[in-house]
C-alpha positions in Angstrom: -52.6 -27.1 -57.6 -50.4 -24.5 -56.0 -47.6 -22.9 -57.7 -44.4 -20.5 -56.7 -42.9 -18.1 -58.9 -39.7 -17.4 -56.6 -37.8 -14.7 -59.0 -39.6 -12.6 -61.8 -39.3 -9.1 -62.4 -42.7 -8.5 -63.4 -42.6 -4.5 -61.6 -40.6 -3.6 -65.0 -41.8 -1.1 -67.2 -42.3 -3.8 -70.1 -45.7 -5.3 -67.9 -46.4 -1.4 -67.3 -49.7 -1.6 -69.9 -51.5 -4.9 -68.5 -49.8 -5.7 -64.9 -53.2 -6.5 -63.5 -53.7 -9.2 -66.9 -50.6 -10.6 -65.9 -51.4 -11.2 -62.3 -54.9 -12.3 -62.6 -53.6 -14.7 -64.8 -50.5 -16.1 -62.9 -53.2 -16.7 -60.2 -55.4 -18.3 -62.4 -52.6 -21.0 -63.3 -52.1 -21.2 -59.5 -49.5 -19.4 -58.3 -50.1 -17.7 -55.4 -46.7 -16.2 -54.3 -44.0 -14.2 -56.9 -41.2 -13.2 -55.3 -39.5 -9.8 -56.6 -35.7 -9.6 -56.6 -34.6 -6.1 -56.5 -31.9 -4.8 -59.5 -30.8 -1.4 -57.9 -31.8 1.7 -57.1 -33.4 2.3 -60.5 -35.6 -0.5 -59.2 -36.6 -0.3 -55.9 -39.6 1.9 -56.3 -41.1 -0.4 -58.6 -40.8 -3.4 -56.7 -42.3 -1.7 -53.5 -45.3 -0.2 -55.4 -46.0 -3.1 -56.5 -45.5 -5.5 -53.5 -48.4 -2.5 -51.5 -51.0 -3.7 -53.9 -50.9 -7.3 -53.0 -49.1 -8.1 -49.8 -50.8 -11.5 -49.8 -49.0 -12.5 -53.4 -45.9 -10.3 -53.8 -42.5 -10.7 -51.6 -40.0 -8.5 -52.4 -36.4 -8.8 -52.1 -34.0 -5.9 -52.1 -30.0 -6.5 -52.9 -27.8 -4.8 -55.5 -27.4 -6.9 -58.9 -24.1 -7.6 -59.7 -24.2 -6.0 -63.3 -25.4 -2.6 -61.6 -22.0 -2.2 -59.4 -19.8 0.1 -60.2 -16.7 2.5 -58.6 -19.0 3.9 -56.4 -20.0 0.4 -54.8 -19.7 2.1 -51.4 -22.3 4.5 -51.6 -24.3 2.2 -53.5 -24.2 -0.5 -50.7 -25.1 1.9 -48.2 -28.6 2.9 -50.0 -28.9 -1.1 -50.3 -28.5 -1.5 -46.4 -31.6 1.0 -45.9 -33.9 -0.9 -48.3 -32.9 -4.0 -46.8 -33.9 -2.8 -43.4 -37.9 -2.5 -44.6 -40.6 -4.3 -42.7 -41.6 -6.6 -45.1 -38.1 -7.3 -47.2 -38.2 -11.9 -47.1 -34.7 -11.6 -48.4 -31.5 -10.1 -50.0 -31.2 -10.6 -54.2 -31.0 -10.9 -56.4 -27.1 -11.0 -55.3 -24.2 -12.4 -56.8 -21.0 -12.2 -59.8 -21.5 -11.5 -63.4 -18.7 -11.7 -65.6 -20.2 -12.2 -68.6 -19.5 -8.8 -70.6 -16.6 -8.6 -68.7 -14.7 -7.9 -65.5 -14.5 -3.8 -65.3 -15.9 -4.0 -62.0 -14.6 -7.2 -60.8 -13.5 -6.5 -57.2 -16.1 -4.3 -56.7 -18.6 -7.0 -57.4 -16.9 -9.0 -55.2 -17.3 -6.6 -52.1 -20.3 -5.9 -53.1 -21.3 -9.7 -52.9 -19.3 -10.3 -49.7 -20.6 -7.8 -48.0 -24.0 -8.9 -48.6 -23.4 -12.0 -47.8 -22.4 -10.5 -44.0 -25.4 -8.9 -43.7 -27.3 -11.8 -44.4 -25.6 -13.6 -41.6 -26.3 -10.7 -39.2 -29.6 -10.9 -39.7 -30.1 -14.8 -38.8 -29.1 -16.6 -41.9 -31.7 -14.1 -43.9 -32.5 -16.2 -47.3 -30.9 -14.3 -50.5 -31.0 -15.1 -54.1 -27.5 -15.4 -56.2 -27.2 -14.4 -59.2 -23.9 -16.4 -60.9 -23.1 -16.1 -64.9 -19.6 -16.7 -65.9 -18.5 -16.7 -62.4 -19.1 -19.7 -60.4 -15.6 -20.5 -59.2 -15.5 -17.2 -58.1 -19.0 -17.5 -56.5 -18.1 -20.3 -54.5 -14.9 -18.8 -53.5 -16.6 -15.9 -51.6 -19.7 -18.3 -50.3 -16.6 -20.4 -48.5 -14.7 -17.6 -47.0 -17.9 -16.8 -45.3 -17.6 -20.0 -43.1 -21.7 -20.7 -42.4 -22.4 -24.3 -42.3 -25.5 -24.1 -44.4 -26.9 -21.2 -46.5 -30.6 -20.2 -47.1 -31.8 -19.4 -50.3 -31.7 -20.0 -53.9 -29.7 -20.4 -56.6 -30.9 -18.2 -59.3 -31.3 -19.6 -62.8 -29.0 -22.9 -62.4 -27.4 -23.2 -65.3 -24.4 -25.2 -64.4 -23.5 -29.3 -64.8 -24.4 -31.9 -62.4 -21.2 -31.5 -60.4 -21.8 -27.9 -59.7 -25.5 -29.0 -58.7 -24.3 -31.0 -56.2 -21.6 -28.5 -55.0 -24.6 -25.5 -54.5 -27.1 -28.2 -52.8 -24.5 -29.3 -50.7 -24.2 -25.8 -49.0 -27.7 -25.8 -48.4 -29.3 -23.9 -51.8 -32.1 -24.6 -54.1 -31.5 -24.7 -57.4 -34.0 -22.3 -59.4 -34.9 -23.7 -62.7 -36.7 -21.6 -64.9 -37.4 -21.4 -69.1 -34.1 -22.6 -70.1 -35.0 -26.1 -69.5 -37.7 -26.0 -72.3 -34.9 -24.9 -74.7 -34.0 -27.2 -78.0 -30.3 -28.9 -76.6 -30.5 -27.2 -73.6 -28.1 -29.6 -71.1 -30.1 -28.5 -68.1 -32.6 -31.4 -68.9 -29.8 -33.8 -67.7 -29.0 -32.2 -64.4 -32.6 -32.1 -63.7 -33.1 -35.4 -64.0 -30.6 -36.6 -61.9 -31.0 -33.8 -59.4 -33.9 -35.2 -56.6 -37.2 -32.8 -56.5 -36.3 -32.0 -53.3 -34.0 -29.6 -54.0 -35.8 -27.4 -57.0 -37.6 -24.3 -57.3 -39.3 -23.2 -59.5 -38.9 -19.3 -61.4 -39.8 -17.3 -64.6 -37.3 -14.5 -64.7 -39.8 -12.6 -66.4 -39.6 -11.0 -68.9 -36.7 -12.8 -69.9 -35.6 -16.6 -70.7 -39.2 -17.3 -71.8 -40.2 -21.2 -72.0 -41.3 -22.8 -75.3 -43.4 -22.7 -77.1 -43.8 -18.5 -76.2 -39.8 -18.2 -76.5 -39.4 -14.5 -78.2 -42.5 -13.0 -76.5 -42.4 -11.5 -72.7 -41.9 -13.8 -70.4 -45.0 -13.7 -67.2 -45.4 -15.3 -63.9 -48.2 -17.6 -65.2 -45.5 -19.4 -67.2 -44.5 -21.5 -64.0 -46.9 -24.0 -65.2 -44.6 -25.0 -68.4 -41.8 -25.3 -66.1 -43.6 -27.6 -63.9 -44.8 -29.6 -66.6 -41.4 -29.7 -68.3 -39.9 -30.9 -65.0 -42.6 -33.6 -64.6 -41.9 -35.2 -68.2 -38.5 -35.4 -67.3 -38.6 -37.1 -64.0 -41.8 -39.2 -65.1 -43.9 -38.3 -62.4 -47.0 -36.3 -62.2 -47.1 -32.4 -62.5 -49.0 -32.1 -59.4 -46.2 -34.0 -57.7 -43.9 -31.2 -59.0 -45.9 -28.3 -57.4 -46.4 -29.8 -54.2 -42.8 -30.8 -53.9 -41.7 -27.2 -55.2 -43.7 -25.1 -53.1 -43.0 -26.8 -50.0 -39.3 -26.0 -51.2 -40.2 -22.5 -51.8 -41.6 -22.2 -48.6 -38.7 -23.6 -47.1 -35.7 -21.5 -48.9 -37.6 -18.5 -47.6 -38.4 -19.1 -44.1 -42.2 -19.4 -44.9 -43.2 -22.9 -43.3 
């Protein structure tokens, strides 16, 4: 059985101790590709260093976060250009509008995002990775001024209602669905559900938004497997089904066929 972790942050200092453990046992459970969204500058070494130790597994992805724009989003987007230009880069992300805390920074998230967006479409529909919390009106605002008929990518940690599905498939995303669908109450169950396999990816978001039963410990790539699992109870079909249908949507989302 072959499984995809398409977003984890696993390069962080919090897997600095045992990131060979953590690998060796990701690959153990199966999964043979983690994809690395960038964060920012802060970030970038870590992702490369640890992408040159296993170009076989690893595929990073360099962006600015939302949360890490501030006033001096110009300079910031220029250093993000030059990372995004490295042989080896599958995509832009993790990119997007967080609005959580607040909205200090608002418009310059939003040029930040749409600018992003542009390069994406310069460089042949690249794939990228959004990153949407408290903001998806506004996401989907910027995603339809930028007039492509279809988008390729995913849909980082779908947390939204069936509707919203339906809205982000629509364009042409996958929906990444990650730990909070193990959650007690957690609505996601629903949308999954009634959301067809061929649309889904799976992610970890390590370290955070760990799956039960490990909820409140680090989150790791080799988690993938609970997902799948939890995804196959819900749609009553068999959890090899899930990572052969996921995978191939992996592969897809990221212009690895």
């Amino acid at each position: 059985m072959k499984l995809i972790d398409t977003h984890t942050h696993i390069y962080g200092e919090e897997f600095d101790e045992d990131i060979q453990q953590v690998v060796d046992r990701a690959k153990g459970r199966g999964i043979y590709k983690i994809f690395l969204p960038n964060i920012d500058k802060t970030s970038v070494d870590r992702v490369w260093n640890l992408y040159e130790t296993d170009k076989e597994t690893f595929y990073p992805m360099m962006g600015l976060y939302p949360g890490s724009v501030t006033s001096d989003v110009e300079n910031e987007l220029k250093e993000t250009l030059e990372w995004i230009e490295r042989p080896g880069v599958c995509a832009i992300g993790e990119i997007g509008l967080d609005f959580y805390w607040d909205r200090e920074f608002e418009q310059e998230q939003i040029h930040a995002f749409q600018t992003q967006l542009l390069w994406s479409k310069e460089r042949n529909n690249m794939p990228f990775s959004i990153h949407c919390r408290k903001a998806f009106d506004e996401t989907l605002k910027c995603l339809k001024q930028d007039n492509r008929p279809k988008f390729n990518g995913v849909f980082h940690c779908f947390a939204g209602d069936k509707r919203q599905a339906e809205k982000v498939i629509e364009m042409g995303f996958f929906l990444g669905i990650g730990g909070v669908l193990t959650f007690k109450n957690a609505h996601l169950a629903e949308v999954v559900k009634e959301i067809p396999l061929q649309h889904i990816v799976l992610e970890t978001d390590a370290p955070y938004l760990t799956p039960v039963p490990h909820r409140g410990k680090r989150n790791e790539s080799a988690y993938i497997e609970i997902i799948a699992e939890k995804i196959a109870e819900i749609k009553e079909i068999s959890v090899e089904q899930v990572a052969e249908q996921t995978t191939q949507n992996a592969l897809k989302a990221f212009n690895l066929e």
